[in-house]
C-alpha positions in Angstrom: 0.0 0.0 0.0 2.7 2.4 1.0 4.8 1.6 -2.2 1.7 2.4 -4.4 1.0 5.7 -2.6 4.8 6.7 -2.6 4.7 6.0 -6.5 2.1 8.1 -7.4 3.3 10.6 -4.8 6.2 10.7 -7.2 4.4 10.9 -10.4 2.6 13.8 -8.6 6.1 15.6 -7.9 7.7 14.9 -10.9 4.3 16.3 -12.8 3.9 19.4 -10.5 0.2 17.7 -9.8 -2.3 19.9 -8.3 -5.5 18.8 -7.0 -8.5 21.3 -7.0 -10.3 20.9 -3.0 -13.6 20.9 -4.6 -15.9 17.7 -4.7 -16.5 16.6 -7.5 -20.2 15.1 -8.6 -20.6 11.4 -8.9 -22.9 9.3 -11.4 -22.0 5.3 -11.2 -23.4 3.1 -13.9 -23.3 -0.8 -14.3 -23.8 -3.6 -16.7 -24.7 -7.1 -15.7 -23.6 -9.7 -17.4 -25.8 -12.9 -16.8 -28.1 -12.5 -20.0 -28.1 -10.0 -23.3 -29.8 -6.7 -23.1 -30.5 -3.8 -25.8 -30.3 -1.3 -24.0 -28.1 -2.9 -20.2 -27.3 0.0 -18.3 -28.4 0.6 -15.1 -27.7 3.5 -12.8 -26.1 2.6 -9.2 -27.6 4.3 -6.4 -25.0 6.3 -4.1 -27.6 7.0 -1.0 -25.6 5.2 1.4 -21.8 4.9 0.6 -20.0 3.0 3.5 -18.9 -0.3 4.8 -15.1 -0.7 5.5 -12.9 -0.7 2.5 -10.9 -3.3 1.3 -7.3 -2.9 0.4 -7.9 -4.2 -3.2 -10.8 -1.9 -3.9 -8.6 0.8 -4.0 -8.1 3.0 -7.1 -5.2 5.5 -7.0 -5.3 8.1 -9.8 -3.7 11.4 -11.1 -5.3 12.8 -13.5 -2.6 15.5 -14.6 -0.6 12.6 -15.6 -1.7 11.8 -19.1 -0.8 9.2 -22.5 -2.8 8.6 -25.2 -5.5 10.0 -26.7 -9.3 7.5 -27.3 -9.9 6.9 -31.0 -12.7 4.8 -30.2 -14.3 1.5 -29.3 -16.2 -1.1 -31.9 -16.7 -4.1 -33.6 -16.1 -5.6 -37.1 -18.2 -5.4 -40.1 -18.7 -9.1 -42.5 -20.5 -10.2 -45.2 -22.3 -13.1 -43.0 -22.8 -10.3 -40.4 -24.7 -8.2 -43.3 -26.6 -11.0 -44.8 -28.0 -11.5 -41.7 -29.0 -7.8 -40.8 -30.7 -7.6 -44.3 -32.8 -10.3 -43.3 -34.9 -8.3 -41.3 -37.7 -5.7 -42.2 -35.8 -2.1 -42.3 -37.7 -0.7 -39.5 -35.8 -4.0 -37.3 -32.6 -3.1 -38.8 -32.4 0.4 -38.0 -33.3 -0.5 -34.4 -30.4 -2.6 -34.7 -28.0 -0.9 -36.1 -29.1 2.5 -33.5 -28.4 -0.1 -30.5 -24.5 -0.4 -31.7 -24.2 3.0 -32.3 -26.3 6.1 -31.6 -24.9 8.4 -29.5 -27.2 7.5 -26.5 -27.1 3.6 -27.1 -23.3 2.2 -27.4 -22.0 4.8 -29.6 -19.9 3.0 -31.1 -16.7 4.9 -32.7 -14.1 2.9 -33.9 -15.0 -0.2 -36.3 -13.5 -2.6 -38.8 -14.2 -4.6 -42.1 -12.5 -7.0 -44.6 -11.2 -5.5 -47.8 -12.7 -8.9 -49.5 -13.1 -11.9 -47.7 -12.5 -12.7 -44.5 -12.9 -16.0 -42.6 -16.5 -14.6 -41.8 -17.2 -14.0 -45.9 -19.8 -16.4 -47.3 -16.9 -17.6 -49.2 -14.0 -16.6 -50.5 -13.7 -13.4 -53.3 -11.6 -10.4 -54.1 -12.5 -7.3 -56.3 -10.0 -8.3 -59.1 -11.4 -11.5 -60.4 -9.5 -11.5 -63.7 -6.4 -13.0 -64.0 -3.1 -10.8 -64.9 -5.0 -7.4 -65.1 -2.5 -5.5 -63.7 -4.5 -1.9 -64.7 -7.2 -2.8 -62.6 -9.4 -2.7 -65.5 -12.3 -5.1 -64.2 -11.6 -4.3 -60.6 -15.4 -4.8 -59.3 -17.4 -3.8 -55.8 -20.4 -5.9 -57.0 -20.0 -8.0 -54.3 -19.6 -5.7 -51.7 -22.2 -3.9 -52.6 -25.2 -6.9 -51.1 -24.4 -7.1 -48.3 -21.1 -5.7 -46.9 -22.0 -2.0 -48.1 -25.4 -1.6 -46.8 -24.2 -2.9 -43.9 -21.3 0.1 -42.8 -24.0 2.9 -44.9 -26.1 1.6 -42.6 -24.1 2.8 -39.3 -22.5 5.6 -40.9 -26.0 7.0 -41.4 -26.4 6.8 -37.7 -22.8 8.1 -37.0 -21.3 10.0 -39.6 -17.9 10.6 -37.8 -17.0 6.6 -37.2 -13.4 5.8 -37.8 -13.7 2.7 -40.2 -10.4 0.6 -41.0 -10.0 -2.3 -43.3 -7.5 -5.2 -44.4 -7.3 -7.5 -46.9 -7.2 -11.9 -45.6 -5.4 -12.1 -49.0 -4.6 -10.3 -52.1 -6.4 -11.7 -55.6 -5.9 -15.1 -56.5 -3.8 -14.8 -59.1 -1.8 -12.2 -57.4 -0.6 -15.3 -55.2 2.4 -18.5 -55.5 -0.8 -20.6 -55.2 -3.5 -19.1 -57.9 -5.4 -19.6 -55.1 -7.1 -16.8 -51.9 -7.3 -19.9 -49.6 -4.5 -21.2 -47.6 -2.4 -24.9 -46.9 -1.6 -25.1 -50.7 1.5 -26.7 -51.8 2.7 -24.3 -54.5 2.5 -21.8 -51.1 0.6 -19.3 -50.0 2.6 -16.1 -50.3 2.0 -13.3 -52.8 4.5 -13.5 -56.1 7.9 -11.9 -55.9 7.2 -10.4 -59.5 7.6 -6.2 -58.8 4.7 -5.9 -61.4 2.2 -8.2 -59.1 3.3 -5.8 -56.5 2.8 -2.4 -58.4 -0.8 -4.1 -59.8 -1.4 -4.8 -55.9 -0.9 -0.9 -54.8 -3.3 0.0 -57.8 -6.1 -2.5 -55.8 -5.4 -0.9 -52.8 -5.7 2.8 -54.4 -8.9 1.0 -55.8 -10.8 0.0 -52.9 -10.1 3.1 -51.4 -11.7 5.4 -54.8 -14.5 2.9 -55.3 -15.8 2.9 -51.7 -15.4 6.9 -51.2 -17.4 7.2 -54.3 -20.1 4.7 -52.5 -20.2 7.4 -49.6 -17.7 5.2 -47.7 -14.3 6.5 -45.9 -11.7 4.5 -45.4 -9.4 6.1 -42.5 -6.2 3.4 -42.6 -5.4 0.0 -44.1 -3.5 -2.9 -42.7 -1.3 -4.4 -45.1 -2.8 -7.8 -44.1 -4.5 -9.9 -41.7 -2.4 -11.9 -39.4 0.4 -11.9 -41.7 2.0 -14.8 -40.9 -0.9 -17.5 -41.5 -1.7 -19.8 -43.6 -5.0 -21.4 -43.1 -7.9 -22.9 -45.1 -10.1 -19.9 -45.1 -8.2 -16.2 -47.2 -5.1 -16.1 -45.8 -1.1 -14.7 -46.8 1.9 -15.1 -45.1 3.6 -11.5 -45.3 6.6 -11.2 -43.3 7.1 -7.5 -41.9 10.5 -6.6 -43.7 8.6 -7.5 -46.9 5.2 -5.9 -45.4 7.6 -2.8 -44.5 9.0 -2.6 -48.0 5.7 -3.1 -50.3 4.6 0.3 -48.1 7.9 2.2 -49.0 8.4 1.1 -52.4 4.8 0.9 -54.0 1.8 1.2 -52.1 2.4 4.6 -50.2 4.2 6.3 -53.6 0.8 5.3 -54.8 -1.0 6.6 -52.3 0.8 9.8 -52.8 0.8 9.8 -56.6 -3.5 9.3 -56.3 -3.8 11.9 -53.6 -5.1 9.7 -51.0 -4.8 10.4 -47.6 -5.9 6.7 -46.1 -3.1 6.3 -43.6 -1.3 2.6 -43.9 -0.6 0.6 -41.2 1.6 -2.3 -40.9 0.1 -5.9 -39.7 -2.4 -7.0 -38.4 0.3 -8.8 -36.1 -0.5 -11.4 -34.0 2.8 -11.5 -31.8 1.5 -13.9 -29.0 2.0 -16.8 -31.2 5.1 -15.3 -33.3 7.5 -12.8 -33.4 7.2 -11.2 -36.5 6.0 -7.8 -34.5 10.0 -7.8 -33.6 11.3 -7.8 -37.2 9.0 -5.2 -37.6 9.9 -2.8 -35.5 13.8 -3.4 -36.6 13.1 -2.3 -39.3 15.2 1.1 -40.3 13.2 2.5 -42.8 9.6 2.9 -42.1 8.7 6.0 -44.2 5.5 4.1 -46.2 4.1 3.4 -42.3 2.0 4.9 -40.2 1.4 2.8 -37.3 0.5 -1.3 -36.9 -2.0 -3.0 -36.3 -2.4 -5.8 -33.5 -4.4 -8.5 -31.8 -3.5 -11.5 -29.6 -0.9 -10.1 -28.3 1.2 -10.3 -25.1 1.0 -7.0 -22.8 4.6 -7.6 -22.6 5.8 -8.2 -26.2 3.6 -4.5 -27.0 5.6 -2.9 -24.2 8.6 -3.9 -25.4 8.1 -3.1 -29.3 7.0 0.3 -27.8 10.5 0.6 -25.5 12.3 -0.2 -29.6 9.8 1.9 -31.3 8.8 4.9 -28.2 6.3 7.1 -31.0 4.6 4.0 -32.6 1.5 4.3 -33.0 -0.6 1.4 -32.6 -4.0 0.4 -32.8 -5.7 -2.9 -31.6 -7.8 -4.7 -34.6 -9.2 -8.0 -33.5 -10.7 -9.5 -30.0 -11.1 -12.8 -28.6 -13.3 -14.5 -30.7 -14.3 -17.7 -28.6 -16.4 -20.6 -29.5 -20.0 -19.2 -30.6 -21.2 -20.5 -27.1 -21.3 -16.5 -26.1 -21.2 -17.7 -22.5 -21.5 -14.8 -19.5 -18.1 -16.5 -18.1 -16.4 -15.2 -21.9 -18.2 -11.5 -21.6 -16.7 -11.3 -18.0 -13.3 -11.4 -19.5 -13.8 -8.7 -22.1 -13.2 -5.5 -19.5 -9.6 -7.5 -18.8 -9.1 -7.8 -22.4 -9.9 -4.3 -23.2 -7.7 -2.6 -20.7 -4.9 -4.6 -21.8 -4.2 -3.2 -25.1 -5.7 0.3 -23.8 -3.2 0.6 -20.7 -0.5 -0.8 -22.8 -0.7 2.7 -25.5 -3.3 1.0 -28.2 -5.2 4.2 -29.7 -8.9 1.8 -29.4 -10.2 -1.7 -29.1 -12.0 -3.8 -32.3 -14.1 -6.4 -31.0 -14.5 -9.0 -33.5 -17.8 -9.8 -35.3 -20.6 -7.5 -34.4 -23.7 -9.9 -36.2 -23.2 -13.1 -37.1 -26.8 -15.4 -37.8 -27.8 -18.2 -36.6 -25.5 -20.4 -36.8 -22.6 -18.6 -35.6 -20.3 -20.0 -38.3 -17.8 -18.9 -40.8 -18.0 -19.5 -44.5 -15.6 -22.2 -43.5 -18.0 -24.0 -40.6 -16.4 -23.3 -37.2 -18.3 -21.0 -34.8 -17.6 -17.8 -32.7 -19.1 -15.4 -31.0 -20.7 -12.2 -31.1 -22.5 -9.5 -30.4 -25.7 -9.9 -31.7 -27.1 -13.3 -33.2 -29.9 -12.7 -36.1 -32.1 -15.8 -37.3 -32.8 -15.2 -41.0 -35.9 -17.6 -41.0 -37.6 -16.1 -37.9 -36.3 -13.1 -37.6 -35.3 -13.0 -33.9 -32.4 -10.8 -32.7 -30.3 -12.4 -30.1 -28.1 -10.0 -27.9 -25.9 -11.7 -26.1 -23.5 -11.0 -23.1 -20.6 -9.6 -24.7 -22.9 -6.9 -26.2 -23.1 -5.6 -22.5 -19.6 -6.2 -21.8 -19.0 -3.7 -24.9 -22.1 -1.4 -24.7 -21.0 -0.2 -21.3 -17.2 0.1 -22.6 -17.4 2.1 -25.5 -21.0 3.9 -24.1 -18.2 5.3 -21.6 -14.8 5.5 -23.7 -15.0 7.9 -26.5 -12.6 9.4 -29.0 -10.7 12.5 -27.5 -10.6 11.0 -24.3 -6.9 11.0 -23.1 -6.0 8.1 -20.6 -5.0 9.0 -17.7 -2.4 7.0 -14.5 -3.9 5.2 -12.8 -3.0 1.9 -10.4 -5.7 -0.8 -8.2 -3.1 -2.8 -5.6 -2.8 -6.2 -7.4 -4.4 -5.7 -10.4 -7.4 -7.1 -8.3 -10.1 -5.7 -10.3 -9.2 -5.0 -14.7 -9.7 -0.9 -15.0 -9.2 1.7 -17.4 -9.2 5.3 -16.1 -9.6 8.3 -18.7 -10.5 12.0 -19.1 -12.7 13.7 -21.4 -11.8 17.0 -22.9 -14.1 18.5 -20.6 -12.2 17.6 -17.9 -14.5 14.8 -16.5 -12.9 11.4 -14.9 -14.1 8.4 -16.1 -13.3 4.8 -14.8 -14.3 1.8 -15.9 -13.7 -1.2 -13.3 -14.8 -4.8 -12.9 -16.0 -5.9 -8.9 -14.6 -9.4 -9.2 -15.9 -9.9 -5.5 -18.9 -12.0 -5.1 -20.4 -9.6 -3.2 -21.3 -6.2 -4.0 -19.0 -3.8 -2.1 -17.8 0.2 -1.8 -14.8 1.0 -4.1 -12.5 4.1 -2.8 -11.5 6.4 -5.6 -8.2 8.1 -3.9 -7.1 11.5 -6.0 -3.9 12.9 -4.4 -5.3 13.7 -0.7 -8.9 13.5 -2.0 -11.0 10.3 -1.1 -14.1 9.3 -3.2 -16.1 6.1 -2.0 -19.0 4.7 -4.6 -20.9 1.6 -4.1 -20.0 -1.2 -7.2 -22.1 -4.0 -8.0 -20.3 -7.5 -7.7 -19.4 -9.2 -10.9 -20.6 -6.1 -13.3 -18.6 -4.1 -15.3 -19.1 -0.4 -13.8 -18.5 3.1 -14.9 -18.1 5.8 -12.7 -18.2 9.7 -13.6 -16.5 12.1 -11.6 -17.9 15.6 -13.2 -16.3 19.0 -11.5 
């Protein structure tokens, strides 16, 4: 306890921290996670606020000491995610799509989708279908444009000022060793050395980002591809960074530039738990053609320490735990942990993965995971499930321009993530792991907030001047 006093103490020092005497206002909110709700949050009454305090429900905080700044907290767009939504009668859709994010529902900010197919496409397809056409002369959004398309119009009409990222599972077909988009082939599953495949390949990227602005669509940053170093039977390509690093320097961004476009590129998506392809990255010495990297499944550490090589990187996080499809409470309980993992370790935002998937749960390639929200195209029931809660309540609460602030629980007893809006307001977002509900002290250089904090929710707390 001492220790963690006399640290931020320091911080306080070192900062010149001062700490206005007045009281701030308190709001608390919660989500419970045993079932899926549309609309989950409920407010925590603060009438009586005591009990003794336990060392581990402790939050230490200084909100003068500040990292990054919030871009934003969502979920992934798919073609099996759209079919699904455009099952329903519009008036069911809009509701929907207003539950993810309007403003006063999860709001969500910060969202992804495949540039083709991913794993969650119907099956697999790219927008340049005819072999060797390097000019991009039959480059096509046909397929986009049933359901993937409607899908993002659909949110951006709700929320115009979304971030949206995308990536490619694999480039064209014929762009590939294999011939093929899939994975586990013999003749490999790497793009073709040929500089002219490569050239042809920035020319699909200028592509996609043209034909989609011109659908009403923006495209704020690509990564160079999904999990770059698998090779799977669903769209896959192993990319290796140094290669990843000089396709960005040598064609695509001179492209970029040459077009006038001003979608950012990122390097990855990395996946450095199972690899360590995130460390050839950052060895790299010339990253001119990068902007930042994407990441997901990865090690607290291994991002800490490619941040320690790489201080001003900027990274964002682009995929979450999927699971199984059984969208169990026990899974949503874990999704606070997850989140404040990549945001206390300097990611910019958190993706969850699919938003909608049907029925079934499964992939164009028949294994399930979970989501959000579960649509059944025959009767037309919308399932939300647990997770939705879990990420209504973290992105409801987290929201772009927020600036994260220090913050330390003895222990790591309870997963938090502390921020703090432009307007100054303190926001925390904490998990009681207890099985009881119990008072949480908020501890602010010598001020002392106690709140009451459901057991086994994820709560928000708002600490308004």
């Amino acid at each position: 306890m001492r220790k963690i006093k006399n640290l931020l103490t320091l911080i306080s020092i070192l900062f010149c921290v001062t700490v206005s005497a007045q009281q701030p206002s308190v709001k608390v909110y919660a989500v419970k996670l045993d079932k899926g709700q549309a609309n989950p949050l409920i407010e925590v009454k603060q009438d009586n606020v005591d009990g003794k305090i336990a060392w581990k429900n402790r939050i230490y905080m200084q909100p003068n000491v500040t990292f990054q700044t919030i871009e934003g907290i969502g979920g992934a767009f798919n073609e099996i995610g759209g079919e699904a939504l455009l099952s329903l009668s519009k008036k069911e859709q809009e509701a929907v799509m207003n539950n993810m994010f309007a403003k006063d529902k999860a709001g969500f900010t910060f969202c992804r989708t495949a540039i083709g197919a991913s794993d969650f496409g119907i099956d697999a397809y790219s927008y340049s279908m005819t072999a060797d056409d390097f000019e991009m002369e039959h480059f096509s959004l046909d397929r986009d444009k049933k359901y993937v398309l409607p899908y993002i119009k659909s949110a951006f009409a709700i929320n115009p000022n979304f971030t949206l990222f995308a990536s490619p599972w694999s480039p064209p077909a014929w762009m590939k060793e294999s011939g093929k988009m899939v994975g586990l082939q013999k003749e490999g599953n790497r793009m073709k050395s040929d500089a002219k495949v490569k050239k042809a390949y920035a020319k699909y990227f200028v592509k996609y980002v043209q034909e989609y602005a011109k659908a009403g669509v923006k495209i704020d940053r690509i990564c160079i591809q999904n999990e770059n170093d698998a090779d799977t039977k669903y769209p896959s390509c192993v990319f290796p960074a140094k290669e990843m690093v000089a396709f960005a320097n040598q064609y695509m961004a001179p492209a970029f530039k040459k077009n006038k476009i001003k979608t950012k590129i990122y390097a990855g998506t990395f996946r450095a738990s199972n690899q360590m392809d995130l460390m050839d990255f950052v060895q790299c010495k010339n990253m001119e053609g990068i902007d930042g990297i994407g990441i997901q499944y990865t090690e607290t550490k291994i991002i800490n320490d490619a941040r320690t090589l790489v201080p001003n990187m900027k990274i964002i996080h682009t995929e979450g735990d999927c699971y199984n499809g059984k969208n169990s409470v026990e899974e949503a309980g874990n999704r606070l942990k997850e989140v404040a993992s990549y945001i206390n370790s300097g990611s910019t935002n958190f993706t969850y993965w699919n938003m909608i998937l049907n029925e079934t749960t499964k992939s164009g390639w028949d294994w399930p995971q979970n989501s959000l929200i579960n649509i059944d195209r025959k009767n037309g029931n919308v399932q939300y499930n647990p997770d939705y809660n879990a990420m209504y309540i973290i992105s409801k609460f987290i929201q772009p321009g927020d600036v994260r602030i220090a913050s330390v629980n003895r222990s790591n007893s309870h997963p938090i993530i502390t921020v703090k809006s432009p307007d100054g307001t303190i926001k925390v977002l904490v998990q009681n792991t207890n099985e009881k509900d119990g008072v949480f002290e908020l501890v602010i250089g010598e001020k002392t907030i106690k709140v009451n904090v459901i057991a086994q929710a994820i709560t928000a707390i708002e600490l308004r001047k």
